[in-house]
Every structure is written in C-alpha cells, then in structure tokens.
C-alpha positions as CSV (number, residue, x, y, z in Angstrom):
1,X,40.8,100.3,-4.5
2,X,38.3,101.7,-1.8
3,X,36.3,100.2,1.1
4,X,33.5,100.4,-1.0
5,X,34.9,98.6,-3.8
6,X,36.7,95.6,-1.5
7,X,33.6,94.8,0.3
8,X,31.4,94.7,-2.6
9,X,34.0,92.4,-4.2
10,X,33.5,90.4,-0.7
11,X,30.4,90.4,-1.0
12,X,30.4,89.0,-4.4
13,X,32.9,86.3,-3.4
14,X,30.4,85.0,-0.7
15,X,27.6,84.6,-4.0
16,X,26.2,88.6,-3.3
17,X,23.4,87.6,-0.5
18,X,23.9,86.3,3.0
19,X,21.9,83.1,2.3
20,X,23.9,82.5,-0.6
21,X,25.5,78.9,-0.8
22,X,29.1,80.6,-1.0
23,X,28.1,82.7,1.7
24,X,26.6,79.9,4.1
25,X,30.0,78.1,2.8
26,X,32.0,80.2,4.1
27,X,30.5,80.4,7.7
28,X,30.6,76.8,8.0
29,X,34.6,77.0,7.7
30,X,34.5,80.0,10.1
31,X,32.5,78.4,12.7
32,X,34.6,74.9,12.1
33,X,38.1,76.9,12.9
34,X,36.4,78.9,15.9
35,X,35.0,75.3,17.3
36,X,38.4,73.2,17.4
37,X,40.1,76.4,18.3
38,X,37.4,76.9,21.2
39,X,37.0,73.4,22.2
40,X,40.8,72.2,22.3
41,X,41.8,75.4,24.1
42,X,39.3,74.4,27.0
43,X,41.0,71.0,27.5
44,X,42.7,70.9,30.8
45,X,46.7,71.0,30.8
46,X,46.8,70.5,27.2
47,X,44.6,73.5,25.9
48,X,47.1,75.9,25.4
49,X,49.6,73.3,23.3
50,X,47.1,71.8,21.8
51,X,45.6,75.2,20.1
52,X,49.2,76.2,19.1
53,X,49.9,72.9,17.3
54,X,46.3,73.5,15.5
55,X,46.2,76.6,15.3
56,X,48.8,77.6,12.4
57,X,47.7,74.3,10.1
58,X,43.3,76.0,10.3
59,X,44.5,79.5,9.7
60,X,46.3,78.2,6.6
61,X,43.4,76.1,5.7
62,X,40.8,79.2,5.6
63,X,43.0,81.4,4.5
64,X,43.9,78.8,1.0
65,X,40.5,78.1,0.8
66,X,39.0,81.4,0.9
67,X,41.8,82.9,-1.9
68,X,40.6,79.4,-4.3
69,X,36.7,81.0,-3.6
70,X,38.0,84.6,-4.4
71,X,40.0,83.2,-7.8
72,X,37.3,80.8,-9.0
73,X,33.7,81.8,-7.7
74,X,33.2,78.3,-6.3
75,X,31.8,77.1,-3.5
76,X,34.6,75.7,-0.8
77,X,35.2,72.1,-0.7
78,X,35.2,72.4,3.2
79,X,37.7,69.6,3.9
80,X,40.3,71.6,2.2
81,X,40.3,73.5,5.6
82,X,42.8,70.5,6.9
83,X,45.1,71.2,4.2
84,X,47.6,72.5,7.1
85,X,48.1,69.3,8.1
86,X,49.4,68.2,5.1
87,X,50.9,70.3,2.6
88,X,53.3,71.8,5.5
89,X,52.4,70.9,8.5
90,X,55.7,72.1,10.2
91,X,55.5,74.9,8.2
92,X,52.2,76.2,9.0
93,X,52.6,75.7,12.9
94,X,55.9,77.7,13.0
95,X,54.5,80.5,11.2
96,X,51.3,80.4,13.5
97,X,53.2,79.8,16.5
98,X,55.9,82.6,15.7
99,X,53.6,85.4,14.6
100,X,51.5,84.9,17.5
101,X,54.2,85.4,20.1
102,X,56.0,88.1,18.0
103,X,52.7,90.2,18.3
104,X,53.1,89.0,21.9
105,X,55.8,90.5,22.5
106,X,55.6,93.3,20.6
107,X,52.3,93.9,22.8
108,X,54.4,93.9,26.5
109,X,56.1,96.8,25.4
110,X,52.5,99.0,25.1
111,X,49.1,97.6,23.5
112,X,50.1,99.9,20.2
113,X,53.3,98.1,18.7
114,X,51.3,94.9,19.4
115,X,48.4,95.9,17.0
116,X,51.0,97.4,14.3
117,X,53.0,94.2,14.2
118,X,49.4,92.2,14.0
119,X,48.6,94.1,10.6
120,X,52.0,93.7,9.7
121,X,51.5,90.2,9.8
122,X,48.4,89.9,8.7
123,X,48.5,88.5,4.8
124,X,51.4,85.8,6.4
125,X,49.2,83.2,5.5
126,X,48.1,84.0,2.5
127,X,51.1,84.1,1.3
128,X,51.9,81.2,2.5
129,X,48.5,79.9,0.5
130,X,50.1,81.1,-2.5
131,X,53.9,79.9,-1.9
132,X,54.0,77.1,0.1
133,X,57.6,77.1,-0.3
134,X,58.1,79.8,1.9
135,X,59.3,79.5,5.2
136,X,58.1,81.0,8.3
137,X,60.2,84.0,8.0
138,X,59.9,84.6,4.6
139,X,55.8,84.7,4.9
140,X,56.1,87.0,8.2
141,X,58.8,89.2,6.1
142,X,57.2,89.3,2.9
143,X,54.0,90.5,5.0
144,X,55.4,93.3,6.2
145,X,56.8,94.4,3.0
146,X,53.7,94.4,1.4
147,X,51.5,96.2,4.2
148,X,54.4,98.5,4.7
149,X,52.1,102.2,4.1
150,X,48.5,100.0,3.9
151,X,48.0,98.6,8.2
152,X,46.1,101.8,8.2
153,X,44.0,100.7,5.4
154,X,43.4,97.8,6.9
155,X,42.9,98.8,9.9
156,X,40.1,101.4,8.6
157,X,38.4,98.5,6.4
158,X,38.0,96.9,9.7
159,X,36.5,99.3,11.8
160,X,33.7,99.5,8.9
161,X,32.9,96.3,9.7
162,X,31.7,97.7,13.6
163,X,28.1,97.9,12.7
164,X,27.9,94.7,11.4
165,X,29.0,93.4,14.3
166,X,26.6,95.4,16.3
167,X,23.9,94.0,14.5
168,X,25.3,90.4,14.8
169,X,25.4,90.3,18.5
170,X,21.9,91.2,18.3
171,X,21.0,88.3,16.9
172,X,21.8,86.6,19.7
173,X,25.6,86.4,18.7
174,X,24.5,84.0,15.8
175,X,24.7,87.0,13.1
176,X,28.7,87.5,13.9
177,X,29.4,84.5,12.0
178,X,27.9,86.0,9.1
179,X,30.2,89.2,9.5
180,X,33.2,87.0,10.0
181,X,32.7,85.5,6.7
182,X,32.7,89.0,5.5
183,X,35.2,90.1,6.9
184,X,37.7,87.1,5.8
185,X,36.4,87.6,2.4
186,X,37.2,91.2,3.0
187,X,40.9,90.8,4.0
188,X,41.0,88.2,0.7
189,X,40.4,91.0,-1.5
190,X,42.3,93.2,0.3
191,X,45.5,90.7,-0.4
192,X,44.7,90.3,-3.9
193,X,44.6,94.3,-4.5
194,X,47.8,94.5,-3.0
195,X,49.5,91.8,-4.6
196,X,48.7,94.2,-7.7
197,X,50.2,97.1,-5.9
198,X,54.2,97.9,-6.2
199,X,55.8,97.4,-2.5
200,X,56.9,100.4,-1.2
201,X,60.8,100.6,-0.9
C-alpha cells in the first residue's frame, strides 16, 4: 500500500475532515496522553517515575483505541484510554518501560541505532492491543519481526507528515494536535497493512 493510500485511509478513520467528530475525537485522546504525560513529568522528585509508571498503561490506551476506530468507524469512547490500567497493567508498564530504555541504549552507542530500534519497536503496542496475552518481549519481538524490511517505510510515511507540522506550529502550535491525530491514525493503518503482509524470514 502507498503513502497515498495509508493517509487517505487515515484520513477516513478520523471521519475525512479535520472538524469531523472522529477527528476532534481523536485529538482529545492525543492531547489527554500529552497532558498527564507533560504534567506528571514536571512534578518535582517524582516526575521521572511517575511518567514511567504511566506512561506504558496511555500508550496502550491510544494505541487499543485508535485500532477499535480504524476496525469499526466509531467515534472513541475516550475513557477507554485508561484501559492500561486495567487489562495489564504490569504488562503495559514493562513493555513501556523496556522499549523506552532499549532505544536508550541503543541511542548511546550513536543517534542512528537509536532511531532503527525506535521503528523496530514501534507497532509493540499495538500488538499488544490485539494480544493482550503477550508479554513484554513477545510484543517488542514480534515488532521487529514484522517491521523487519518496512522502518524505512515508516520512516518515509513520517517525514510526509513535515508540512503538516509546519503548518501546525503556525497556528500557534494548536494545529499539531490535529497532525498528531493524523499521524496516529497513520501508523494504525500502517499496522493493519502489515498485519496483511507475510514477515520476512
């Protein structure tokens, strides 16, 4: 599937319009995660903790909660972005805390690795969405096996996104919400594709 193809199906996801209520939706669970992220982290002596034992449960929330919109065409039932917290919460803050400190270390040895381990990683959590069996490992392994000969494809999708980004930090920053949506919605479709797609090797 092209760029093309996956952003107009991420577009369509988010309702086809940016004032669309699947759209508007979707930037209210974007701007929720990026608030207790934001917030919590700026908590003295506790930030840091704090965002790691919250971080892994949100990321699970969007990402099972963006996948339901992409499957059904529904709004989001916002509260569903909690779901972490219960379905696995263990579970979801191992695999957080793990892939973020693998691509950390992965990073100290030159700023490259760092970014290919962070698209190797990078459909962890929806798989995790759509198995909540897995464990930590299995997620981070069963991510790379499925990006293994697509990060570039990824990573390309991604830089499309650059001027809509532009344009949303012209709107006084406000408009990069709206792109994140997007963008989310983007990476969605580009999971589903691939769950379509034989794994290489």
């Amino acid at each position: 599937m092209t760029r093309a193809e996956l952003k107009s199906r991420a577009k369509a996801q988010l309702g086809g319009g940016i004032f669309k209520d699947n759209w508007l939706y979707a930037i209210i669970v974007i701007l929720i995660q990026g608030a207790l992220v934001g917030a919590i982290n700026g908590i003295p002596g506790v930030g840091t903790v704090a965002s790691i034992i919250i971080g892994g449960p949100i990321t699970y929330g969007v990402a099972k909660l963006f996948l339901k919109q992409a499957r059904d065409g529904q709004k989001m039932d916002i509260g569903q972005i909690f779901d972490g917290f219960k379905d696995d919460f263990g579970g979801t803050l191992l695999l957080g805390f793990l892939q973020t400190l693998f691509i950390l270390l992965w990073s100290l040895l030159f700023i490259i690795p760092g970014i290919v381990k962070a698209y190797g990683y990078s459909m962890a959590f929806m798989l995790k969405a759509d198995h909540p069996d897995y464990d930590w490992r299995t997620c981070l392994d069963e991510s790379q096996k499925m990006m293994q000969g697509h990060k570039m494809e990824l990573f390309i999708l991604d830089l499309s996104f650059i001027g809509w980004l532009i344009v949303g930090e012209l709107c006084l920053g406000v408009g990069t919400l709206w792109v994140a949506a997007y963008m989310q919605a983007a990476h969605t479709q580009f999971y589903e594709n691939l769950r379509q797609t034989p794994v290489v090797g």
